[in-house]
C-alpha positions in Angstrom: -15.7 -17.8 -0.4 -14.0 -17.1 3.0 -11.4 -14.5 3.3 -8.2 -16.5 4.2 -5.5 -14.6 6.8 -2.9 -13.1 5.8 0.8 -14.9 5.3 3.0 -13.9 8.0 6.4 -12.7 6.8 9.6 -14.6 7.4 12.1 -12.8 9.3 14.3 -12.4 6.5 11.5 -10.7 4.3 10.0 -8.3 7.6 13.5 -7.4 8.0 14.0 -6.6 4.2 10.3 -4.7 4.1 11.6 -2.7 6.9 15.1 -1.5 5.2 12.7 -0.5 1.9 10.4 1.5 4.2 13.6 2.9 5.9 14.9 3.8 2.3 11.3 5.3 1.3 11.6 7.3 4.4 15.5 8.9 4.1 14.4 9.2 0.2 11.7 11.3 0.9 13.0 13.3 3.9 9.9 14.1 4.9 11.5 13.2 8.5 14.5 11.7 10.6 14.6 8.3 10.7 13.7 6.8 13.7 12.2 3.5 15.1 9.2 5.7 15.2 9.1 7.2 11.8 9.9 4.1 10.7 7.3 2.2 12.1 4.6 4.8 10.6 6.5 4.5 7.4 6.2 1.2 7.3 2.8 0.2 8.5 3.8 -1.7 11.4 3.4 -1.6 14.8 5.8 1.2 16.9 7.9 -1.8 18.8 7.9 -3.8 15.6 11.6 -2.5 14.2 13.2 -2.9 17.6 12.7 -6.9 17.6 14.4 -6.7 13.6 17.2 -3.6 14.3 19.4 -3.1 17.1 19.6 0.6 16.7 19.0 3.4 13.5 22.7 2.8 13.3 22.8 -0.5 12.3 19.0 0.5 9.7 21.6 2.7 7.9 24.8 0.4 7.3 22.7 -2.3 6.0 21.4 0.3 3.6 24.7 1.4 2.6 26.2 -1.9 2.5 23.2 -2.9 -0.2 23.4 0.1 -2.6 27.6 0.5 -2.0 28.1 -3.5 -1.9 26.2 -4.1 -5.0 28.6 -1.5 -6.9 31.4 -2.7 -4.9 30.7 -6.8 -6.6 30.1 -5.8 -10.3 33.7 -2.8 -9.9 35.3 -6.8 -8.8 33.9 -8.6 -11.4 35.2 -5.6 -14.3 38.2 -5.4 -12.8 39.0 -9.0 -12.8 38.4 -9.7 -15.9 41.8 -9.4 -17.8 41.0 -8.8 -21.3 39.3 -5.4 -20.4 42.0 -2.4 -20.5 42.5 -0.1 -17.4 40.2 2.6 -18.9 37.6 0.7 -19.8 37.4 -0.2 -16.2 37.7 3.2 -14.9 34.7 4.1 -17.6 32.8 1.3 -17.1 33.4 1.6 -13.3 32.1 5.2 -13.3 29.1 4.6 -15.3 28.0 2.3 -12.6 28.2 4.7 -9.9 26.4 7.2 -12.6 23.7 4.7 -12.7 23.1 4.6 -8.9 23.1 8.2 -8.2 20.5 8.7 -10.8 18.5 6.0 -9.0 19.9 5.9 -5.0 21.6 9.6 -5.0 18.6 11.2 -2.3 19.1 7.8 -0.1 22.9 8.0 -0.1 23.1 11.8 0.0 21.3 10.9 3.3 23.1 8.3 4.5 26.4 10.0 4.1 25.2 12.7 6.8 27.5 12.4 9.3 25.3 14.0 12.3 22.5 11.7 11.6 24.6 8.6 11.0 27.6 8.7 12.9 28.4 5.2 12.5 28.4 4.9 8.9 31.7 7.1 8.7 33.9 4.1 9.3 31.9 1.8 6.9 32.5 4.4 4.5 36.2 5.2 5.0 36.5 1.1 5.3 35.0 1.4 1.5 37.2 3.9 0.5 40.7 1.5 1.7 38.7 -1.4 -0.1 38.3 0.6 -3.0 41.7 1.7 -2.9 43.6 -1.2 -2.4 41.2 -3.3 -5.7 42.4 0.0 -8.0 46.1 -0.5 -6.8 46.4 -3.9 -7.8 44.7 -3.3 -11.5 47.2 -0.6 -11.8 49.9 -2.1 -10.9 48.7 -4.9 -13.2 48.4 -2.8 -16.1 50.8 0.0 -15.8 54.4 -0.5 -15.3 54.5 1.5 -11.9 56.1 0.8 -8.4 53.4 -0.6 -5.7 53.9 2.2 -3.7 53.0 4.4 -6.8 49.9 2.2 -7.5 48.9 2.8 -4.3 49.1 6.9 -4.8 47.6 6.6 -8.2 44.8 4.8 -7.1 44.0 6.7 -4.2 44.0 9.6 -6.5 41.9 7.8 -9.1 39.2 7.1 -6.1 39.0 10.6 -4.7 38.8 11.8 -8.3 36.0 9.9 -9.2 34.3 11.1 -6.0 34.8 14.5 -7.3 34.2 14.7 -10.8 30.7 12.3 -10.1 30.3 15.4 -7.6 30.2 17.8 -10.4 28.9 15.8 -12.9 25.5 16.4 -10.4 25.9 19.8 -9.2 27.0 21.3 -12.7 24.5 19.0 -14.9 27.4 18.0 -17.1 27.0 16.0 -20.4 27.9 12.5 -18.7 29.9 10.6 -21.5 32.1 13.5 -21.8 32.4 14.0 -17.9 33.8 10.7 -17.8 36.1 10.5 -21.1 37.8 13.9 -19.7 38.8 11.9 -16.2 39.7 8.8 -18.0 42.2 10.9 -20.2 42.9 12.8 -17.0 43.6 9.1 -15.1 45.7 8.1 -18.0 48.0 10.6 -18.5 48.4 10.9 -14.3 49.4 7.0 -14.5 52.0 8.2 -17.6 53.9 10.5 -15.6 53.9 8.6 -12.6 55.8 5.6 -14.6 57.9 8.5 -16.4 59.3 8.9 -13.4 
């Protein structure tokens, strides 16, 4: 029986094989990506990525905005749905970013390198506001506090959960009782603000 040739890839899937290979390489860090090291990576020929990527730049938003965005959709849905309590949201919320540092933590740990990935800095500090401004309005929803305190409280709830995920890797803490300490933490921050 004759060997039949290959099925060229649609651009779509090329495109999507290169942003795995670019993942496999960062995860690895065996070395920088380039359009290079990503060619090798992937198998391709060395000019292949420049016809799919504009730069490494653009390689490493797209794999931000796929690990981040996917979070970013499922924190929406949980949020919006109005029979689930404020901490159940902030729990549930931070077992999903649990979840993907277990499985993405080497990619995003190299993403988030500033000096190799300049760009992504304002992708991530665009996040950040997102983030922000979503947690503000389910406070404000669910707590009887001003907007402008909503707005505080949430910023602190979002830098706190960057934290305490922080040291929830560095110091190999018990997870469930990482996050049940921040929750109580988040709670009794959003009490005294609506003391006030």
């Amino acid at each position: 029986m004759p060997e039949t040739a290959p099925k060229r890839m649609s651009r779509e899937d090329r495109r999507a094989s290169l942003l795995d290979a670019a993942a496999d390489l960062l995860e690895s860090g065996r070395a920088p990506l380039t359009f290079e090291t990503l060619a090798e990576t992937a198998g391709v020929s060395s000019t292949l990525p420049y016809k799919y990527f504009d730069s490494v730049n653009e390689i490493a938003l797209e794999l931000y905005a796929r690990i981040v965005g996917a979070v970013d959709d499922a924190t929406d849905d949980l949020i919006a749905d109005p029979d689930t309590d404020l901490d159940a949201k902030v729990r549930a919320s931070l077992h999903l970013w649990c979840d993907v540092l277990r499985d993405e933590g080497p990619l995003l740990l190299r993403l988030s390198d500033d000096v190799a990935h300049p760009g992504l800095s304002r992708a991530i500090e665009g996040r950040r506001e997102r983030a922000v401004d979503v947690w503000a309005d389910a406070i404000e929803a669910q707590a009887d506090v001003a907007p402008a305190d909503a707005r505080l409280l949430a910023a602190s709830l979002t830098a706190g959960s960057t934290a305490i995920l922080r040291r929830w890797i560095r110091d190999r803490l018990d997870r469930v009782a990482t996050i049940e300490r921040f929750v109580v933490m988040n709670r009794a921050q959003i009490e005294a603000v609506a003391s006030l």
